[in-house]
C-alpha positions in Angstrom: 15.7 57.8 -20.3 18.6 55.5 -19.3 20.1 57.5 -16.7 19.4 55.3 -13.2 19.2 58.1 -10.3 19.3 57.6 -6.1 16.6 57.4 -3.9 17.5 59.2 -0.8 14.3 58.9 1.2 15.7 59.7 4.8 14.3 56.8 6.8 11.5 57.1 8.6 10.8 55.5 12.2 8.1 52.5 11.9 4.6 53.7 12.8 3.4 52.8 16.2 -0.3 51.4 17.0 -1.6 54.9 18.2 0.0 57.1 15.4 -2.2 59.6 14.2 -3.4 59.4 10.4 -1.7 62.7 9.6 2.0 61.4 10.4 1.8 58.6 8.1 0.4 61.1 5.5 2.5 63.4 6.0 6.0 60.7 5.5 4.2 59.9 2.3 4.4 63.0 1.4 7.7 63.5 2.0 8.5 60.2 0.1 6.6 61.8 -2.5 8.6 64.7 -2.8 11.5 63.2 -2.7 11.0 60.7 -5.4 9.4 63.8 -7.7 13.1 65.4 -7.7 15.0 62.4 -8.5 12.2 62.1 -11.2 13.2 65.9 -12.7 16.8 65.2 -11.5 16.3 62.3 -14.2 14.5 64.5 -16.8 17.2 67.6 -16.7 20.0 65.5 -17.3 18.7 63.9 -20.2 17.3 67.1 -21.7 20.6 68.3 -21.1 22.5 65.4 -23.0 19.8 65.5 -25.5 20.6 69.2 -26.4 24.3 69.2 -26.6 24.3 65.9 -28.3 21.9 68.2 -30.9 24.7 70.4 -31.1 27.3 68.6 -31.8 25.4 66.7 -34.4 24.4 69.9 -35.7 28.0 71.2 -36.0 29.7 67.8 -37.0 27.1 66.8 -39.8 25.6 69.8 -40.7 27.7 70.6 -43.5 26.9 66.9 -45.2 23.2 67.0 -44.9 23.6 70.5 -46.7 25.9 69.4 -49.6 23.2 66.1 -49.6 20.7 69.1 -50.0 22.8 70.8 -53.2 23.7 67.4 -55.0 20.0 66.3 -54.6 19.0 69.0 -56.6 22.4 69.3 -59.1 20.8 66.3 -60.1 17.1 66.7 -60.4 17.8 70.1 -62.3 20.3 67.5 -64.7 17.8 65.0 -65.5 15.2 68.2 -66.2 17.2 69.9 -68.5 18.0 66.1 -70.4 14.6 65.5 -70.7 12.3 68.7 -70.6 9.9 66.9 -68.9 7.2 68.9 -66.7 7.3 66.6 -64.2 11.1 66.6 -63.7 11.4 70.5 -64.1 8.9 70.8 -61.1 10.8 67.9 -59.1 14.2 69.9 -59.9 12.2 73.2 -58.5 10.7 71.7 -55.4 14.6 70.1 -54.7 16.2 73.7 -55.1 13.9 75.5 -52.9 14.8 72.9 -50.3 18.4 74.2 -50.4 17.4 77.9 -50.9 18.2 80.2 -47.4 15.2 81.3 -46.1 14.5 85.3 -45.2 17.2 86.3 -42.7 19.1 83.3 -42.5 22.6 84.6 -43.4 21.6 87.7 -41.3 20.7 85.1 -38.5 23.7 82.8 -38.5 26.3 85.1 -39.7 29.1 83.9 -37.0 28.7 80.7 -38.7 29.9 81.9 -41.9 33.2 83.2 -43.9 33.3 85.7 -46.8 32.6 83.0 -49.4 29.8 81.6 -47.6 30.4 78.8 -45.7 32.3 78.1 -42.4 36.1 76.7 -42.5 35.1 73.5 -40.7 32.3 73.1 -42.9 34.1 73.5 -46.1 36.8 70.9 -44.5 33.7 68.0 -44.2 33.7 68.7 -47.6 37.5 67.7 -48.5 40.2 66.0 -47.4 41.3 68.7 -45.0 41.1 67.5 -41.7 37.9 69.1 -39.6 38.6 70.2 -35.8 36.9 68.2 -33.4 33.6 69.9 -31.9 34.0 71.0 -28.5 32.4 68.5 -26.1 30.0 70.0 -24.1 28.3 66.7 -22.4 28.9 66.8 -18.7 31.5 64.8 -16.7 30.6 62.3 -14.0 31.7 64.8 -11.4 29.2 68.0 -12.7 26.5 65.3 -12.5 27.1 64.5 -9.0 27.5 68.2 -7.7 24.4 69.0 -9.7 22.1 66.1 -8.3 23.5 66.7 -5.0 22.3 70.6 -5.0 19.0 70.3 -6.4 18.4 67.2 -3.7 19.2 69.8 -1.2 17.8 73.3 -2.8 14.9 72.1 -4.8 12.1 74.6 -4.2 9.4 71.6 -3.7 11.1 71.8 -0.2 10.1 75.2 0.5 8.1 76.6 3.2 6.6 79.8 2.3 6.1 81.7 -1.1 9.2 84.0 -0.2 11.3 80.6 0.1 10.2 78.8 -2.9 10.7 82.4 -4.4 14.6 82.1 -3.7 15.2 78.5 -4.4 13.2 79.2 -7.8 16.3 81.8 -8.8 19.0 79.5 -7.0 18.3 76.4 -8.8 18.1 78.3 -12.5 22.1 79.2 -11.9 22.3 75.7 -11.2 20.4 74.2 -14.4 22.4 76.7 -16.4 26.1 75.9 -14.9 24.9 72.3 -15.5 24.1 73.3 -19.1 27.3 74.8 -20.0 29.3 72.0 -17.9 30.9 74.1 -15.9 32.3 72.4 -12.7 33.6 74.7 -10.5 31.0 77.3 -10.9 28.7 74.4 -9.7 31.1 73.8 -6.4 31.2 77.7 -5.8 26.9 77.3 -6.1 27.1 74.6 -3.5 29.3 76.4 -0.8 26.9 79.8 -1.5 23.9 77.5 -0.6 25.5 75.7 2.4 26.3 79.2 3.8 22.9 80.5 3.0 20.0 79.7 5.4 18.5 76.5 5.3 14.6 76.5 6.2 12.9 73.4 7.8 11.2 71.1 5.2 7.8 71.4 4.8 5.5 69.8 7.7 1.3 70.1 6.8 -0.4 69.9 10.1 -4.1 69.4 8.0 -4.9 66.5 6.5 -6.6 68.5 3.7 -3.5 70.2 3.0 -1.6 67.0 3.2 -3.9 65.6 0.3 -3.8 68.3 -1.8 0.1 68.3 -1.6 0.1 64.8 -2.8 -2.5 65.5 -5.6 -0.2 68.5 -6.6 2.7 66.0 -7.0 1.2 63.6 -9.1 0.3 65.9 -11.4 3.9 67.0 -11.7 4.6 64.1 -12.3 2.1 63.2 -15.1 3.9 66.5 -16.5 7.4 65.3 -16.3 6.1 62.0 -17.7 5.2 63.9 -20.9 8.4 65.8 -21.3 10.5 62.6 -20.9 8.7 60.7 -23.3 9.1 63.9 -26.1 12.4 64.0 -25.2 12.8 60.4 -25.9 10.7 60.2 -28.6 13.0 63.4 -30.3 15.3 62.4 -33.2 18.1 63.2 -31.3 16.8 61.8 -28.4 15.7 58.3 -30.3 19.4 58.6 -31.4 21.1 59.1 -27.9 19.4 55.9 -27.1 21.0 54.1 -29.6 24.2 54.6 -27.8 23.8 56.1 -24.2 27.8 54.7 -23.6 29.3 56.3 -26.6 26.9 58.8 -28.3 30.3 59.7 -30.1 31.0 56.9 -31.8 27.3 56.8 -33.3 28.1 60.7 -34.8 30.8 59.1 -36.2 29.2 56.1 -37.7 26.4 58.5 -39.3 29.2 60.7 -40.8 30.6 57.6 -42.2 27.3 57.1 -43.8 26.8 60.3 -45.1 29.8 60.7 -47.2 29.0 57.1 -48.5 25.7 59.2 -49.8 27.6 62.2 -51.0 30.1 60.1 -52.9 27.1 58.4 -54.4 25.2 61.5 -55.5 28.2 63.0 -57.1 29.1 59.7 -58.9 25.1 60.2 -60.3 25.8 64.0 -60.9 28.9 63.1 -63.2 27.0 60.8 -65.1 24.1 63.1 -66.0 26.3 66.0 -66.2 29.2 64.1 -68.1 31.4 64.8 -65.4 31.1 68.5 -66.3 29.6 69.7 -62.4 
């Protein structure tokens, strides 16, 4: 994950010779807390880039893997039906059922399609006809802040009581998802509803026992988070982000660059098996 986040630790007055055990491990714990939401602060963004970068690579090269898909078996069926050969009519099976819609599909992903069959801007990958630019859904520099900023403040680690953590639990969902969808201003509207709402005091354990078992709790939240982050960077999308954090663009580009250089090759093979008749 290349995303760098803050440390906002609140400072913490140096310890004095007679301080009691609990008060130091009790600012640990706080320190602890506080560095297990920059942690998820960290692993939501990135989830969230690596999602709507899956989109748009979804809805930019979709259309070319599938056509990939069609010629791939155009020509496994053409070299079966030149040669007869078992072995080639089973390869030119096992291509076409990898291009065959699976139960429900079409019911499925209906929006997605036009009465021939296949979407407008996925027949345009396939001409010259110019394709319209996916919408980009990443979020801006600005719905970052105002998101890390309100789940610093309203993260339900920070609550009190069941009832508290109950409430920050639904407030911070509204957040994740106006962070999903990018959506600014919703996200500024979120923050002034939570600066009007009440505000409870941080957590302060009295027992030490408590104290511990708080700490325990959070490094096992954080041995979760570790897990997620590392799937999420070990995804093909996310492998791909990583490629090009700066310009994740750019790189959709470059593969869709790539990807007609295969098409054009595969139906330069198809018109030699076929004698140019597919």
């Amino acid at each position: 994950m290349s995303e760098q986040t803050e440390q906002t630790v609140p400072d913490e007055p140096a310890a004095s010779g007679d301080e009691r055990p609990e008060a130091r491990l009790d600012r640990a714990v706080r320190a602890a807390e506080q560095a297990l939401i920059e942690f998820e602060i960290a692993v939501e963004t990135f989830r969230v880039e690596v999602e709507n970068f899956s989109r748009l690579h979804h809805q930019k090269l979709g259309p070319m893997y599938s056509r990939l898909d069609e010629l791939d078996a155009l020509i496994a069926e053409a070299k079966a039906a030149n040669s007869g050969d078992p072995d080639d009519l089973r390869r030119a099976r096992e291509a076409r059922a990898l291009v065959m819609p699976m139960p429900g599909v079409d019911e499925l992903f209906h929006d997605w399609m036009d009465a021939d069959g296949v979407s407008d801007d996925a027949a345009a990958m396939l001409t010259d006809r110019s394709v319209k630019p996916p919408q980009r859904v990443r979020p801006t520099e600005e719905v970052r802040r105002l998101y890390r900023e309100l789940v610093r403040r309203a993260h339900p680690d920070l609550a009190q009581d069941e009832a508290e953590r109950a409430r920050r639990d639904a407030f911070i969902a509204r957040v994740n998802a106006a962070y999903g969808r990018g959506e600014e201003q919703l996200l500024r509207e979120l923050a002034e509803e939570w600066e009007a709402g009440p505000v409870p005091e941080a957590p302060r354990p009295s027992e030490s026992e408590e104290l511990y078992a708080r700490l325990e709790w959070l490094a096992q939240r954080k041995e979760l988070l570790a897990l997620v982050a590392k799937e999420l960077e070990d995804s093909a999308i996310g492998s791909m982000l990583r490629m090009a954090p700066d310009d994740p663009d750019r790189l959709l580009e470059e593969i869709a660059e790539q990807l007609l250089a295969q098409v054009s090759e595969r139906e330069s093979e198809l018109a030699a098996l076929t004698g140019g008749a597919a």
